[in-house]
N, C-alpha and C positions, 0 to 999 in steps of 0.2 A: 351563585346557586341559591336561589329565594328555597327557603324549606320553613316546614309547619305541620307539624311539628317533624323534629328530628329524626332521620331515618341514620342509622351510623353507620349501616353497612352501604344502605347510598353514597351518603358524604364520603366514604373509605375509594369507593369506586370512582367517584368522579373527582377526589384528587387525585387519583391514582392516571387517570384518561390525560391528564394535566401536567404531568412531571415526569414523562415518559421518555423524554429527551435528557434527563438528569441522570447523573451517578446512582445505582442504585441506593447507596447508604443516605444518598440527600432526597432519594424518593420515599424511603420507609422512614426518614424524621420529616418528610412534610403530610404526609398520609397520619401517621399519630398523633402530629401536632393538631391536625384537621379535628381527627376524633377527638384530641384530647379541651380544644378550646370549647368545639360543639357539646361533647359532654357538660362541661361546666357550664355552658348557656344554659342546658336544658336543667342542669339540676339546682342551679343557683341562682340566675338572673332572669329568671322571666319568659325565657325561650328565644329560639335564632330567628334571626329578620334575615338577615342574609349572611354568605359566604361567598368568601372573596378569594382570589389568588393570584396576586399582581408579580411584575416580574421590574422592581423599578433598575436595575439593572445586572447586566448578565452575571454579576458574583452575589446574587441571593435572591430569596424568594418570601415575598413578603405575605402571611396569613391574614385575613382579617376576619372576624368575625362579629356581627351585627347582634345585638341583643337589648333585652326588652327595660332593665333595670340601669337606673342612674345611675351617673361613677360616684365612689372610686371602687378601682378594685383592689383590695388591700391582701398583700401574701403575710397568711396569720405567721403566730412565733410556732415557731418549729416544736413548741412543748403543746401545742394546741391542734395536731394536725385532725383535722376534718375531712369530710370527702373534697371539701372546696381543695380545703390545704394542700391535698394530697393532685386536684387536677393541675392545681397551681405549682406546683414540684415539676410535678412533669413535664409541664409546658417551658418552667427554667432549663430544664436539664436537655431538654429535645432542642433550643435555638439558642440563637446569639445573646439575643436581646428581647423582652416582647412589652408589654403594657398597654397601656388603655388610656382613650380619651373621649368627651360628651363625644355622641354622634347625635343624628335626625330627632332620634325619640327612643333613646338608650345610649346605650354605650356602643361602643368596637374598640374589642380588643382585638391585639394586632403583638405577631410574631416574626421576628428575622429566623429564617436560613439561612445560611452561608452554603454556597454551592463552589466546593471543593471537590479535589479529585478522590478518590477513597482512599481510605488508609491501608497502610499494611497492617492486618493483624497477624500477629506471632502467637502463638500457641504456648504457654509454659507446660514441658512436663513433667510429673512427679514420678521419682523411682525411688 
């Protein structure tokens, strides 16, 4: 998905058109992740060149995101958190694995999924 600048609630929808065949809980961390990589382009690196959503095999789903600034991309110390820090948080906490490497004429950063089947959640209750 070529975007210029960023539209989020776009990017939200057209991952969403994308992962529709997924678990729901692996559709709402690729949908966030989506927003969460594209936010960090737009506010940190230059803005998005593109948006990617590969499928390199049936157990995950790989984010990419295209951007305007040279690497690295460096996750600050946890005593320093910024709005980067904080997209970069999130981006750990939503996938596998993720990071970044040169692309064309910036970076792409790039996110694992893991596409699992959903969990049980249990409820704790207090009395």
């Amino acid at each position: 998905m070529p975007t210029r600048p960023a539209d989020l609630h776009a990017v939200r929808h057209w991952a969403a058109r994308h992962v529709t065949d997924l678990p729901p809980t692996v559709q709402a961390d690729v949908v966030l992740l989506c927003n969460a990589l594209v936010s960090n382009a737009e506010t940190h690196r230059g803005g998005v060149r593109e948006i990617r959503l590969l499928r390199p095999d049936p157990g995950c789903v790989r984010v990419e995101v295209d951007d305007w600034a040279p690497p690295p991309v460096v996750r600050p110390a946890p005593s320093n958190w910024t709005s980067e820090g904080l997209h970069l948080l999130l981006i750990e906490r939503l996938c596998a694995r993720w990071g970044a490497a040169p692309g064309r004429a910036g970076t792409t950063m790039w996110a694992y999924v893991p596409v699992v089947a959903p969990r049980k959640v249990t409820h704790a209750r207090h009395t």
